[in-house]
N, C-alpha and C positions, 0 to 999 in steps of 0.2 A: 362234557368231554369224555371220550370215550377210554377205558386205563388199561391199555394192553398186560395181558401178566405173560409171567415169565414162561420160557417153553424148557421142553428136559431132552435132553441131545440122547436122541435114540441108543446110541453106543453106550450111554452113561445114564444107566435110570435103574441099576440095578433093588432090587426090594431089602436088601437088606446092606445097604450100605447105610453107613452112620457121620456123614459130613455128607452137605450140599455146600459147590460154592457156585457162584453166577458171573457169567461174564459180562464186559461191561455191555452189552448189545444184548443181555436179557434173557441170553439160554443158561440153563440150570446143568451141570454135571454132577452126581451121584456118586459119591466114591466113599473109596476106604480108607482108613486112615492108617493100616497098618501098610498097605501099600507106600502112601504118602511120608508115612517115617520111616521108611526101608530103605525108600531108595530119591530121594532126594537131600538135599543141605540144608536148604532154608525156607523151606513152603510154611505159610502160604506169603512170606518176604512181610517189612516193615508197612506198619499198619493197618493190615487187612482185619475184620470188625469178624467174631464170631468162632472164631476158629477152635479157640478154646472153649466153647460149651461147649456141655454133653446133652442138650436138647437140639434132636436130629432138625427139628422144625428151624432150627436158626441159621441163614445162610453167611457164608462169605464170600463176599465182593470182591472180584477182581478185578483190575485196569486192565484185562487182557479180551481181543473178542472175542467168538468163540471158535472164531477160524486157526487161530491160533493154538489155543486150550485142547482143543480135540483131539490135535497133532502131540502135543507136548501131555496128554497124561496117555495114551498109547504108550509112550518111551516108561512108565509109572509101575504098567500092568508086567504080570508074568503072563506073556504074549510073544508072536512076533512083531518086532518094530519096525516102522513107516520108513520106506528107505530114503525118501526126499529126493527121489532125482526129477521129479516132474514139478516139485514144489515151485512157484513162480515167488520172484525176489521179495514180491510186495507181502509175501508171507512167511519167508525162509528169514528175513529180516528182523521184525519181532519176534519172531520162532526165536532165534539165537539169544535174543535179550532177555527173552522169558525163559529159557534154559541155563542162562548165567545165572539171574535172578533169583530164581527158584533152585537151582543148582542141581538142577535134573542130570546127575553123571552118566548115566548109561545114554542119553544125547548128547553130549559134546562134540565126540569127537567127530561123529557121522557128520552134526549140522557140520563143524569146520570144514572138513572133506568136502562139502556142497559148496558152501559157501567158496572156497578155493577155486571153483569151477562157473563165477558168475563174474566175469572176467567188463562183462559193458558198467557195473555198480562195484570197480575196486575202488577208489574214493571211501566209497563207505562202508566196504570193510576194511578197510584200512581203519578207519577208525574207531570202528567195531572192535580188533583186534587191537588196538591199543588198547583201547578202555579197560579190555579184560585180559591185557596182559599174556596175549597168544602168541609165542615168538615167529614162530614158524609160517602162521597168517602171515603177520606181519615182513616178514623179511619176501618172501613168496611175491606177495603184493605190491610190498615197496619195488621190487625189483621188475613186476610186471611194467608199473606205472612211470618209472624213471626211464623204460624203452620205450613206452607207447608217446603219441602227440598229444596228451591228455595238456592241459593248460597249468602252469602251477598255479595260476590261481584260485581250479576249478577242485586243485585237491587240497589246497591250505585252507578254503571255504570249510569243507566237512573234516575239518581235522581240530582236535583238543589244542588249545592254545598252548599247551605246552606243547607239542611236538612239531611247530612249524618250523621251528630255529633250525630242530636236529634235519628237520626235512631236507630244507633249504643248504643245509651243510651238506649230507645226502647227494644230494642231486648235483651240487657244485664240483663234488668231490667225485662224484661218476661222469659227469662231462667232460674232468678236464683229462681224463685218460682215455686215446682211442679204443685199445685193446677193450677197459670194460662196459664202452659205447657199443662193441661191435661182439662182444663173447659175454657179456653177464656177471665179469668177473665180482662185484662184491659179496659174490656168496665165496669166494674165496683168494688166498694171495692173487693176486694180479703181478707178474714179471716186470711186464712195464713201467707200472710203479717205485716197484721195487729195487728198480735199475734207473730210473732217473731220482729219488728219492731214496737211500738204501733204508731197508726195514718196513717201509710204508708201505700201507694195501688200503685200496677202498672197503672197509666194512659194511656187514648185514647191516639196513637199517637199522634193525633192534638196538644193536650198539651204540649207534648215535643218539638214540631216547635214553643211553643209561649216561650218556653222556662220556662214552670209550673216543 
């Protein structure tokens, strides 16, 4: 049988870099390390085999392919950075998980911005932004998805078992007021409400998962 070896991703094969790590689909990236502790949190995240030696010949392994890695150490380098507007979801997706993960700060906020803008896959950023605690994703989203004819069962599918109750309150509690059926209102007092219930307003989703 024949043993494919690993390839080294053109952009990242520098000669004097002193960490290799490999994605899980076989290509090898060449980096620095002082990059990698400058401007990330937690590379190379739990688990990962190699990272700590100082012999360059040692690689580490990532769950990540390389479609994704390519994108996400660009944000690493002192460069300019990928702006993601053309990024398709089926990459912008992992992209995001692997920038929490890793805690690549100088990507955050752009992926969220993207991510904001991929309006056919809110379901799953919806739950994306839960996981990692993004208010503004999340209220943004929740708010898109409670006007759209999306199914609620097609968005409690991709949602964290916690957060279906708050959902389902969410949504019961934006139904039953015309005004914020037809204006948007739970990103703010709603009149309506607050004139047939005195004090009450439909709440940012976020609120409902703190449990407000």
């Amino acid at each position: 049988m024949e043993i494919s070896l690993p390839s080294t991703h053109p952009e990242f094969g520098a000669a004097d870099a002193d960490l290799i790590v490999q994605s899980v689909d076989g290509t090898q990236f060449h980096l620095h390390r002082k990059y990698l502790e400058a401007h990330t949190g937690a590379f190379p995240g739990p688990g990962a085999v190699g990272f700590n030696s100082n012999t360059r010949q040692d690689v580490t392994h990532l769950t990540e392919p390389a479609s994704v890695l390519e994108i996400l150490f660009q944000f690493v380098y002192p460069k300019r950075h990928p702006a993601l507007e053309d990024t398709s979801f089926e990459i912008l997706a992992p992209l995001a998980e692997a920038i929490e993960k890793y805690e690549v700060f100088s990507a955050m906020s752009i992926c969220e911005v993207q991510l904001g803008f991929t309006e056919k896959h809110a379901p799953e950023i919806l739950a994306h932004a839960i996981k990692h605690n993004r208010a503004k994703l999340i209220n943004d989203t929740a708010l898109y998805l409670v006007r759209s004819s999306t199914l609620l069962s097609e968005i409690a599918e991709e949602l964290p078992t916690n957060a279906v109750i708050p959902w389902l309150r969410y949504y019961e509690a934006y139904r039953a007021c015309p005004m914020c059926r037809a204006l948007g209102h739970p990103r703010t007092t709603c009149t309506t409400c607050a004139v047939r219930i005195p004090g009450q307003r439909v709440l940012p989703f976020a609120s409902f998962l703190a449990g407000k």
